[in-house]
C-alpha positions in Angstrom: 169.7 179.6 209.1 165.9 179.9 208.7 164.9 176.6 207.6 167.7 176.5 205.8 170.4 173.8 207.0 173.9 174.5 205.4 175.5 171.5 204.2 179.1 171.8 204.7 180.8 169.4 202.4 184.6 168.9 202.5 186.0 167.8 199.1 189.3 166.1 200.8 191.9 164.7 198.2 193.7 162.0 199.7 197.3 161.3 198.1 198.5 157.3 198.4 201.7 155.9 198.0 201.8 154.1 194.3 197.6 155.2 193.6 196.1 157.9 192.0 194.5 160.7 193.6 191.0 160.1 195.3 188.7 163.0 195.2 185.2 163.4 196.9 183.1 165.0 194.6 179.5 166.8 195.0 176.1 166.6 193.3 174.7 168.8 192.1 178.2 171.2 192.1 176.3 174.0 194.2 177.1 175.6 197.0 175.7 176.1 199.4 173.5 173.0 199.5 169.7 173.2 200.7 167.6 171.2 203.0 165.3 171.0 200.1 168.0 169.8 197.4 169.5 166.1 196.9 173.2 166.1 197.0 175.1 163.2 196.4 178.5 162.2 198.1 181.1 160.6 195.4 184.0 159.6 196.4 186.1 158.8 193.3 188.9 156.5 193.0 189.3 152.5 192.9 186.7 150.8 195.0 185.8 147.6 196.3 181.9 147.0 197.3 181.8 147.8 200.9 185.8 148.4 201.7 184.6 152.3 201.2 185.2 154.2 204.8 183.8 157.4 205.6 184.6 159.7 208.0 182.2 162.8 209.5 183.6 165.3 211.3 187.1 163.8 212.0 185.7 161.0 213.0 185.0 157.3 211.2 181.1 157.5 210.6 180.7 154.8 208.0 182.9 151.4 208.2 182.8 149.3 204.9 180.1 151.5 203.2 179.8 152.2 199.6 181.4 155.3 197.7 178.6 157.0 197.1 175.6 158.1 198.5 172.7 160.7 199.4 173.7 163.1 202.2 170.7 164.6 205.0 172.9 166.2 207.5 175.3 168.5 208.1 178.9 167.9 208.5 182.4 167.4 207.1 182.8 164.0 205.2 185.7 162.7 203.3 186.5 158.7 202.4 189.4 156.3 201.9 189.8 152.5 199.7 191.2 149.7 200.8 191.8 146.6 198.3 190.5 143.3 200.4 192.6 140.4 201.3 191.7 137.4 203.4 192.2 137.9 206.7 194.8 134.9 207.7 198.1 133.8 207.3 198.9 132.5 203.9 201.0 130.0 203.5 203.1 127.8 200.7 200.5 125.5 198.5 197.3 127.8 199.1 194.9 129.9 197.1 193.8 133.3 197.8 191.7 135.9 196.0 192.4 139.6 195.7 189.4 141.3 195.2 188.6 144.9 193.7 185.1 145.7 193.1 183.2 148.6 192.3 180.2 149.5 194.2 176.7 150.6 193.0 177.4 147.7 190.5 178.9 150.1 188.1 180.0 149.0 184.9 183.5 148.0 184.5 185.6 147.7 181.0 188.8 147.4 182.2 190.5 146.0 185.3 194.5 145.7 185.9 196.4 143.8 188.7 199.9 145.0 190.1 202.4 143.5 192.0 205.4 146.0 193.2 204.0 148.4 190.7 204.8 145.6 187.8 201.7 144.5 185.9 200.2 141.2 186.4 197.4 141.0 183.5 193.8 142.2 182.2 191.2 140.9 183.6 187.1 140.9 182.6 186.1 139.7 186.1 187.3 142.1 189.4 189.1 139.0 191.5 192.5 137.8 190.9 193.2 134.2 192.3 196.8 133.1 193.0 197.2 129.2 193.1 199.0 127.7 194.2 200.9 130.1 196.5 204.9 130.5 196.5 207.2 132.3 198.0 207.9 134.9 195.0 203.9 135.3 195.2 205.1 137.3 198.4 204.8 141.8 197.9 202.6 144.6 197.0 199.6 144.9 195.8 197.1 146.8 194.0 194.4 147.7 191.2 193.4 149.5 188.5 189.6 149.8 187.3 188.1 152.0 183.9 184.4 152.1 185.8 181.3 153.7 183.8 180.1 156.1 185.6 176.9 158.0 184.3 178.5 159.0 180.8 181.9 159.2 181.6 184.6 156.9 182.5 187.2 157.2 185.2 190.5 155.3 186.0 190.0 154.3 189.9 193.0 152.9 191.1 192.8 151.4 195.2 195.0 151.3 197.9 198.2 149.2 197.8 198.0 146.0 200.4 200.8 143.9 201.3 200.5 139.6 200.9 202.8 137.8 202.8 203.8 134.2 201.7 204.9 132.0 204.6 207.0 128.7 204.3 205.0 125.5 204.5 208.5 123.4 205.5 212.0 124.1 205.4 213.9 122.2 202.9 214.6 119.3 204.3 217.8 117.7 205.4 218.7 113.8 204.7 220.5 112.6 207.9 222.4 109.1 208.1 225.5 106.5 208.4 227.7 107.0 205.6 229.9 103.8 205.6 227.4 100.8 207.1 229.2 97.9 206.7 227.7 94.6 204.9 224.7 93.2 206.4 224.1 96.1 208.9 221.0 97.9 208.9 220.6 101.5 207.4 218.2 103.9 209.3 218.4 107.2 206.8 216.1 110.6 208.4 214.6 113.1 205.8 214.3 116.4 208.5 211.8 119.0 207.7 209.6 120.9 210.2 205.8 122.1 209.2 205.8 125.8 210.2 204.6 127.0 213.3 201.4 128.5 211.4 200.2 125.1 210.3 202.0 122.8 212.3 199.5 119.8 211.9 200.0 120.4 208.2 200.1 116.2 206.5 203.7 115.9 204.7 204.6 113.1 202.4 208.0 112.0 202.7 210.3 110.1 199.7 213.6 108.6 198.9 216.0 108.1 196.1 219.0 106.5 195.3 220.8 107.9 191.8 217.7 109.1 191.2 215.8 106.2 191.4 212.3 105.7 194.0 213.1 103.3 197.0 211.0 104.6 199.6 207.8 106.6 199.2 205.5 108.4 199.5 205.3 107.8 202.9 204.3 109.6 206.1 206.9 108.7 208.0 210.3 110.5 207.6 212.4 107.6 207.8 213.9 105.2 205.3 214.7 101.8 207.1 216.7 99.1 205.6 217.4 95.9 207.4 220.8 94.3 206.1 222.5 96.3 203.2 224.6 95.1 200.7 227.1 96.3 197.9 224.0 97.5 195.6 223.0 99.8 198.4 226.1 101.9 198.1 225.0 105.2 195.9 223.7 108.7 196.3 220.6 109.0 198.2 218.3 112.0 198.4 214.8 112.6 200.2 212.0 114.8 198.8 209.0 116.6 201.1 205.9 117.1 199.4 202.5 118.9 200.6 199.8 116.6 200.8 198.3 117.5 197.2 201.3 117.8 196.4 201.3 121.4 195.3 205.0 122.3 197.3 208.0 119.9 196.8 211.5 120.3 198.0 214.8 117.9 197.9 217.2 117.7 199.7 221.3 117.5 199.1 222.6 114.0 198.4 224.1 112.0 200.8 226.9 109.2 199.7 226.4 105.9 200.9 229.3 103.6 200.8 229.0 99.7 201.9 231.9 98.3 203.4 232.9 94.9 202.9 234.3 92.9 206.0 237.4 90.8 205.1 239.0 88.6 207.5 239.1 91.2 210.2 239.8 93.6 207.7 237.4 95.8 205.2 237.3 96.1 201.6 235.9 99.4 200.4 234.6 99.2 197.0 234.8 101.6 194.9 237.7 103.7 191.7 241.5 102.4 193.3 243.0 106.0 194.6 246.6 107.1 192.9 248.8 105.5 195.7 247.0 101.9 194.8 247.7 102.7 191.0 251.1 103.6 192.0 251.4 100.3 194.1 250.0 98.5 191.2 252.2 99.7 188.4 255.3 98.6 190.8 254.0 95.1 191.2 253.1 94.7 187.5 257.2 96.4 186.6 259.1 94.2 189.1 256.8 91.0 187.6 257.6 91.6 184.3 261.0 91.9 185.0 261.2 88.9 186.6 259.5 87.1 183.4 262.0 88.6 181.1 265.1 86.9 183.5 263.1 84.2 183.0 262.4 83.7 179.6 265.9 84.8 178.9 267.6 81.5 181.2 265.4 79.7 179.6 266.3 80.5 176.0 270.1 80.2 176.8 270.2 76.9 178.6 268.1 75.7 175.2 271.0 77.3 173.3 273.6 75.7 175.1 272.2 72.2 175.3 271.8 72.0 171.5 274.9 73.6 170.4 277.4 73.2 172.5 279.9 75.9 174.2 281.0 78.1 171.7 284.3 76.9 169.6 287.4 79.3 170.0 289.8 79.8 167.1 292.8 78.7 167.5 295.6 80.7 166.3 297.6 79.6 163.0 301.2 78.9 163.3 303.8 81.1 162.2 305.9 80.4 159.8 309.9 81.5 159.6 310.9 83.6 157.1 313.6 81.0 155.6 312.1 77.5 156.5 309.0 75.6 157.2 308.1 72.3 159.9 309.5 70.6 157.1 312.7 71.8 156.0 314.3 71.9 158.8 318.4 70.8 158.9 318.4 66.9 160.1 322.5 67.3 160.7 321.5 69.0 164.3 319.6 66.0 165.2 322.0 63.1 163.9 322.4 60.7 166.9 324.4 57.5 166.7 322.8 54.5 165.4 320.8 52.6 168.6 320.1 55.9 170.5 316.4 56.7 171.2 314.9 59.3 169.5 314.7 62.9 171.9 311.6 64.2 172.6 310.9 67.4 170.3 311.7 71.4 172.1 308.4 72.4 173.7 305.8 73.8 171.1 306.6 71.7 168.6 303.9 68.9 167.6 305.1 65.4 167.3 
């Protein structure tokens, strides 16, 4: 083209899922450009210092470069943005950074962080640090920049990028004899697994009983106890802890009962169930039964022996309508002189 070497520019506008259009822009806006006239390649949107890729051609041309710059040769160029995470599995109890930098040092007067589209906060700075790590930390990703650019300023939003959380331990499970009897020993297992992404990962290991520390912390996952007793009966639980401490979990409780031996029989201790209150309120009826008989023979004989039997009434004697005992006619009963007196008729007192 005599001397002249067409610079053809393709101003490709790439449309992201959740970001804002990102357009590549041209300086100065001529067309066409000259061999003997700067232009300057802008692509504009969210960027992160070096995390700009540019492509020539259909093909990638320039990995991690920054989203602008001077252009000396012919071709078709257009860019994308990523927003940089680390590069590892993220786990429970860390701390990772999310950053979203603009390049050519660009001054910045507003930056936003979203998770699942839902704002996180403001921030000054262009990093946002989450620590430590949980499961809900888990999602979506992205930013939000007001850049100065020259004497304008432009909303740049970046690329959304997916952080996964992984599980440092299950939560664990406590494992162990429920009725020992007295004087056995008690082995009781807090079981909990680091994940396969960290398996040398130190755990801490402790145990309660009603809420009270017995065992702990401790590496080892086991509670041992050599002869239990009554006291020992209770609800025990175990917590796993990271080694700073940062992730704790409990487990369920487990009931503990300590049986009693008892001439080859056991005594469980423990609230009476409602058959042995039903057992006991017969026992305590037929006793006080019993005592009232009791008392009441008692009472009686002391009647008897200080009284006497009881005195019956005796019936007064009837008296005829015409005579008495005392009037009655002697001429009936006149005997001759020497004869022994006859006994009275029956009823009649001497």
């Amino acid at each position: 083209m005599d001397r002249n070497m067409a610079l053809l520019l393709w101003a490709h506008t790439l449309v992201l899922t959740g970001a804002q259009t990102i357009q590549l822009l041209l300086e100065p806006p001529w067309m066409p450009a000259v061999l003997w006239t700067q232009v300057i390649l802008t692509c504009q949107g969210s960027a992160t210092p070096g995390a700009t890729t540019w492509y020539k051609d259909g093909k990638r041309w320039w990995q991690k470069g920054p989203d602008r710059f001077s252009v000396t040769d012919s071709g078709t160029y257009k860019c994308t943005l990523v927003l940089q995470v680390p590069a590892r599995a993220l786990l429970e109890g860390d701390t990772v950074t999310l950053r979203c930098r603009c390049s050519w040092h660009s001054p910045i007067t507003e930056i936003r962080f979203y998770n699942e589209k839902k704002g996180l906060q403001s921030f000054e700075g262009t990093e946002l640090t989450l620590s430590p790590l949980q499961l809900h930390h888990s999602g979506c990703y992205h930013c939000r920049a007001k850049v100065v650019i020259g004497f304008s300023q432009w909303w740049k939003e970046s690329a959304p990028v997916t952080v996964t959380v992984h599980e440092l331990f299950p939560v664990p499970v406590l494992e162990g004899p429920t009725e020992p009897t007295e004087g056995s020993p008690l082995n009781l297992s807090c079981l909990s697994t680091p994940s396969h992404l960290r398996p040398q990962a130190p755990l801490l290991h402790l145990f309660y009983r009603d809420g009270v520390l017995v065992g702990g912390p401790q590496g080892s996952s086991h509670l041992w106890l050599p002869a239990v007793g009554v006291s020992h009966s209770g609800n025990y639980t175990c917590e796993v802890r990271s080694e700073l401490g940062a992730v704790r979990k409990s487990s369920s409780q487990l009931c503990v009962t300590v049986l009693m031996p008892v001439a080859n029989a056991t005594i469980t201790p423990g609230p009476p169930s409602p058959q042995a209150w039903a057992a006991v309120a017969t026992e305590v009826g037929g006793s006080l039964l019993f005592l009232l008989l009791v008392l009441g023979a008692i009472v009686g004989w002391h009647w008897w022996h200080h009284t006497g039997p009881p005195q019956i009434p005796r019936s007064p004697l009837r008296r005829g309508r015409c005579c008495t005992p005392t009037s009655w006619s002697l001429s009936r009963w006149q005997v001759p002189p020497g004869t022994p007196p006859a006994p009275p008729p029956p009823g009649i007192p001497r």
